[in-house]
KEMAR-642695 format. One record per atom (N, C-alpha, C): x, y, z; residue in three letters. Coordinates in pm, whole numbers, padded with zeros to 5 digits, always signed. Each point is the difference from the previous one (the first is absolute). Layout:
XYZALA
...
***
This chain:
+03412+00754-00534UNK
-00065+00112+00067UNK
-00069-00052+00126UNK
+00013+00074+00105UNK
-00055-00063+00139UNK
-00146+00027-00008UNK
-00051-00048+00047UNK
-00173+00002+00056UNK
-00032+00102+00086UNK
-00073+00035-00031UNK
-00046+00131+00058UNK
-00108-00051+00134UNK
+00038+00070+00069UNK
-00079-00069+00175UNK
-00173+00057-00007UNK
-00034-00085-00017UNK
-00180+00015+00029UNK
-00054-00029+00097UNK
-00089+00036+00082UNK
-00081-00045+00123UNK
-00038-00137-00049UNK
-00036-00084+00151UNK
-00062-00121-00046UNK
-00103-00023-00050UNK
-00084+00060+00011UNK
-00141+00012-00024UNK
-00001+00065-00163UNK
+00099+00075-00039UNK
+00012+00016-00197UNK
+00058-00126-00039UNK
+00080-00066+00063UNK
+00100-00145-00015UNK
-00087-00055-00042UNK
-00133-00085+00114UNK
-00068-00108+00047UNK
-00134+00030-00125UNK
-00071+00096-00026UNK
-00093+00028-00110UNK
-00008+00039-00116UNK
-00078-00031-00079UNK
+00027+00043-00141UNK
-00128+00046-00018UNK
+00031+00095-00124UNK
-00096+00096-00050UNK
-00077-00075-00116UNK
-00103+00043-00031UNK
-00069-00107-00106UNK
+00077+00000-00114UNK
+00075+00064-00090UNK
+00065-00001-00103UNK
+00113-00055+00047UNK
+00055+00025+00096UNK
+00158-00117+00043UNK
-00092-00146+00032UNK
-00126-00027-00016UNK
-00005-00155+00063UNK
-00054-00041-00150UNK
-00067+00064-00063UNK
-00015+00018-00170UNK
+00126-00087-00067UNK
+00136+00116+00036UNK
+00119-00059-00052UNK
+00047-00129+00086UNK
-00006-00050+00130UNK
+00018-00090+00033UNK
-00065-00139-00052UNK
-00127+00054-00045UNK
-00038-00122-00036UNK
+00017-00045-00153UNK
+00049+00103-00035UNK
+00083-00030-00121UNK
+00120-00079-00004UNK
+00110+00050+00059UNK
+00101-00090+00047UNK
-00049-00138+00062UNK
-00052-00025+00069UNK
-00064-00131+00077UNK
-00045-00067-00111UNK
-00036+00025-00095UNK
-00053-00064-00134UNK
+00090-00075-00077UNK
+00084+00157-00076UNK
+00095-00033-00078UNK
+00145-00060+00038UNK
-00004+00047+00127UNK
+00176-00060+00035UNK
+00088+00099-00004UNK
+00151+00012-00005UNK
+00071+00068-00034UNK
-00010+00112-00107UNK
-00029+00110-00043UNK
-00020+00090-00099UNK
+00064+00102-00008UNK
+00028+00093-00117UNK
+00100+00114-00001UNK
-00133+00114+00033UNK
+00019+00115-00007UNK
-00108+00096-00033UNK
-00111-00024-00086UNK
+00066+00016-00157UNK
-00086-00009-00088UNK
-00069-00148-00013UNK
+00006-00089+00036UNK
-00094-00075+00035UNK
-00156-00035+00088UNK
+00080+00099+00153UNK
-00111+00003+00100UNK
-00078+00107-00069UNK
+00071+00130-00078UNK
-00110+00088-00048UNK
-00079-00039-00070UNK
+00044-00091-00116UNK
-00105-00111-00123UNK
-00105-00078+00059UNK
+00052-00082+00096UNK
-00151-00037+00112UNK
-00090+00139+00028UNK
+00090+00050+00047UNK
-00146+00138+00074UNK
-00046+00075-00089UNK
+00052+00011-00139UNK
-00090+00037-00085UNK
-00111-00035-00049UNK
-00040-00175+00079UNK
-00124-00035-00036UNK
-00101+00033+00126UNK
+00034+00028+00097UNK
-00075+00119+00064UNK
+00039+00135+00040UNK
+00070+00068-00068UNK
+00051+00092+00065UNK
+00088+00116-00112UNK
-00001+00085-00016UNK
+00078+00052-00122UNK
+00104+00114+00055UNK
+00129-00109+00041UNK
+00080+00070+00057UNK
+00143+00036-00046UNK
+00036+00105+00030UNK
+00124+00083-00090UNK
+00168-00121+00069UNK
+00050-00059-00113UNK
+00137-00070+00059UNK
+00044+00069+00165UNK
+00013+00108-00052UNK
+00074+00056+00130UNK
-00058+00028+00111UNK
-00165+00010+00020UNK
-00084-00046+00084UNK
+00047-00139+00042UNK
-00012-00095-00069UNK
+00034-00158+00063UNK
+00124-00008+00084UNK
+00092+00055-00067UNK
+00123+00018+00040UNK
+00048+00044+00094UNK
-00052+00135+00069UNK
-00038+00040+00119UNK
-00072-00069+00122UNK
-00128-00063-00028UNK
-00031-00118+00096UNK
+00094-00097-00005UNK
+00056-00087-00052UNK
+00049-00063-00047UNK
+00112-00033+00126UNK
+00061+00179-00019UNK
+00108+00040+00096UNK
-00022+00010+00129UNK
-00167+00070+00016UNK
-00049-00014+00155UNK
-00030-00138+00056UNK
-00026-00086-00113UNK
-00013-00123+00085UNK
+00132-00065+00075UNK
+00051+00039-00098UNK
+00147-00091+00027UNK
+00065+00080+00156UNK
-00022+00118-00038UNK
+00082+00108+00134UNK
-00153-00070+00134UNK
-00081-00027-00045UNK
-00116-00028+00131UNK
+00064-00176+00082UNK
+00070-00074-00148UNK
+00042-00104+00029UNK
-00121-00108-00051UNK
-00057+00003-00094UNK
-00081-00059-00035UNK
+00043-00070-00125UNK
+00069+00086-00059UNK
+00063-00081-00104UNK
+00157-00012-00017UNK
+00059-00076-00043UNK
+00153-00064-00031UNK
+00007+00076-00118UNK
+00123+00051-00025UNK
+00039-00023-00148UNK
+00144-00019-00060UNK
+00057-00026-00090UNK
+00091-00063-00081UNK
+00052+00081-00127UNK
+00093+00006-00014UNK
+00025+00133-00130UNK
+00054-00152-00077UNK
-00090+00003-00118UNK
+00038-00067-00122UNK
-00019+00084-00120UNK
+00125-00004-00053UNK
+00018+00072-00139UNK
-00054+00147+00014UNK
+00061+00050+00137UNK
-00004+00151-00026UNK
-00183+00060+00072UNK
-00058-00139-00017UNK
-00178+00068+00047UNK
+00020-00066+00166UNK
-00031-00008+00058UNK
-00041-00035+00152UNK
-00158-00051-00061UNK
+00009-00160+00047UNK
-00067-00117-00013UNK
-00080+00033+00166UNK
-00168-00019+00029UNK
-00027-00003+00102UNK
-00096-00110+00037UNK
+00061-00063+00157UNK
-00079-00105+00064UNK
-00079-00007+00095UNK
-00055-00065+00028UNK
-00102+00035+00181UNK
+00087-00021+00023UNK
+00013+00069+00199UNK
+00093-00024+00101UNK
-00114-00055+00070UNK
-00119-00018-00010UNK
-00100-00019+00144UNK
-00135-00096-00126UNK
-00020-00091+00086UNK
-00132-00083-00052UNK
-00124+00083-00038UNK
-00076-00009-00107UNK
-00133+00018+00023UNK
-00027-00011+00153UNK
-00044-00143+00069UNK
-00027-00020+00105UNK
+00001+00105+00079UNK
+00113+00033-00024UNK
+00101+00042+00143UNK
-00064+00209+00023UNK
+00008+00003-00150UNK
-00051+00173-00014UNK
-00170+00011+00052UNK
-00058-00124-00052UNK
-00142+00022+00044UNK
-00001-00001+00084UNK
+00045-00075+00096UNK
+00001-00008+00168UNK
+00036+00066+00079UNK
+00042+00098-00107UNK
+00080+00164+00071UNK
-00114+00103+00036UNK
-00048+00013-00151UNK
-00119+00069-00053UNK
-00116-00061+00071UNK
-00022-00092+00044UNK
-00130-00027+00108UNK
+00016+00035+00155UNK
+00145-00001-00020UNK
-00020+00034+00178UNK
+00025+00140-00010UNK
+00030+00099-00074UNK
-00010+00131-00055UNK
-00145+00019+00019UNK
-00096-00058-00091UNK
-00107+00037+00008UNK
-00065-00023+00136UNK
-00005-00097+00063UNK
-00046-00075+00096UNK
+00049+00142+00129UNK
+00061+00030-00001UNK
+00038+00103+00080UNK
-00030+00101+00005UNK
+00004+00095-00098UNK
+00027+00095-00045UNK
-00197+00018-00028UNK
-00057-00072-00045UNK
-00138+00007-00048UNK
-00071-00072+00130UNK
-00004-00091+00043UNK
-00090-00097+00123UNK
+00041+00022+00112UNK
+00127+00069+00006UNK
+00016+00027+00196UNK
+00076-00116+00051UNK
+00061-00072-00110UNK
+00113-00116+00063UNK
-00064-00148-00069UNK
-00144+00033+00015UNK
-00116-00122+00008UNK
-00036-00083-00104UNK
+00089-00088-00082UNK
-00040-00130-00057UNK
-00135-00023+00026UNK
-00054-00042+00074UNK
-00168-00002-00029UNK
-00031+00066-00014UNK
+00009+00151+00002UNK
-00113+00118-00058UNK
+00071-00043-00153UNK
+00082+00004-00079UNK
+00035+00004-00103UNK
-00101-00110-00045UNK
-00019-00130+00022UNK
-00050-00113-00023UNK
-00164+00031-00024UNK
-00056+00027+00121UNK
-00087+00080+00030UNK
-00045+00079-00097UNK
+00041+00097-00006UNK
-00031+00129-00108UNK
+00014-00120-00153UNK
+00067-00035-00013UNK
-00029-00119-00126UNK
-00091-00082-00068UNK
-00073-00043+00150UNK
-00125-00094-00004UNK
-00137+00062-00013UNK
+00063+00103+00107UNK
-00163+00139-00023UNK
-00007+00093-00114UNK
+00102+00010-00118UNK
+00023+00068-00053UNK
-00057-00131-00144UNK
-00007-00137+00028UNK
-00010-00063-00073UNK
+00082-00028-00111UNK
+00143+00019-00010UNK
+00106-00009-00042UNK
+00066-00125-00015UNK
-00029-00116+00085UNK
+00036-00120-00007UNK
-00168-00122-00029UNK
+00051-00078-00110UNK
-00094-00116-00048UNK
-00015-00072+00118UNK
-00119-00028-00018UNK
-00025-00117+00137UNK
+00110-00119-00012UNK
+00036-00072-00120UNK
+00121-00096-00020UNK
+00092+00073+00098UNK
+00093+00105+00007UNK
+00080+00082+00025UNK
-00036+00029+00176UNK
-00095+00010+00024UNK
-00024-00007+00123UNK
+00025-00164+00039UNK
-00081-00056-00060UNK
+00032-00172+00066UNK
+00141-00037+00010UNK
+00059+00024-00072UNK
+00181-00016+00016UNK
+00034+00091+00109UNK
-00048+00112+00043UNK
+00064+00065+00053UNK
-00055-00071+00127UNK
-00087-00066+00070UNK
-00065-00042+00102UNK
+00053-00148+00013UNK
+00048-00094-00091UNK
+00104-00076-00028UNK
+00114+00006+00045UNK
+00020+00155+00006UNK
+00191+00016-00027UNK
-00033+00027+00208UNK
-00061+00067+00001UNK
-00025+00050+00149UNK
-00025-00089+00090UNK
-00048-00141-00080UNK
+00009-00109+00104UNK
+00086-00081-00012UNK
+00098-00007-00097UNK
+00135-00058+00016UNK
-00024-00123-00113UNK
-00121+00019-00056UNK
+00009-00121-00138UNK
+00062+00082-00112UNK
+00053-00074-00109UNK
+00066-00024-00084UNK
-00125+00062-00118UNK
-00017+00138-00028UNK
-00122+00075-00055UNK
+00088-00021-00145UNK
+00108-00052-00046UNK
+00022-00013-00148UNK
-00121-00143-00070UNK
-00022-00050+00061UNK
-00035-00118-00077UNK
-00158+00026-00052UNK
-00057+00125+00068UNK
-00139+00055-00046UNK
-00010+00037-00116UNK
***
């Protein structure tokens, strides 16, 4: 069945329950349905064919791979953790701050959201030292 054409911007983001199920997959690995639903039943109490349906939007968004073994379609990430968060920040970063990485940062520090540790790495990372070894 062909993929159904989505704007980039439905492609490029996910909804909290599709990043829910992503991070399910990112966990477990390869999974049929009734598996990713058995994870999300420990937060989430969701009907098979609910899963199944995301499942399908991810895959049609291109987020996830999948594989027909024994009749179920097995599903994989197509895209890193990494790679989705870094989507979802410059989503936010845009869309919420006006383009502006430092207001985001900003609003973080004044909002008191980041540990002073967490700030020192980040003032580390901004001067080009090696902020893992803190």
């Amino acid at each position: 069945m062909p993929r159904q054409s989505l704007s980039r911007n439905a492609r490029e983001q996910l909804t909290p329950l599709e990043l829910d199920i992503m991070n399910v997959v990112w966990e477990i690995g390869p999974a049929p349905v009734v598996a990713v639903q058995a994870r999300l039943a420990e937060r989430r109490g969701l009907a098979y064919t609910t899963v199944q349906t995301m499942l399908n939007i991810l895959w049609r968004k291109g987020k996830l791979k999948r594989t027909l073994v024994d009749r179920a379609y097995h599903y994989r990430p197509a895209v890193t953790r990494k790679k989705a968060m870094g989507s979802a920040v410059r989503d936010l970063v845009q869309r919420a701050f006006g383009g502006s990485a430092e207001a985001l940062v900003m609003n973080l520090v004044e909002t008191r959201q980041l540990s002073p540790e967490s700030l020192r790495r980040l003032q580390a990372l901004a001067e080009g030292e090696d902020a893992s070894d803190d």
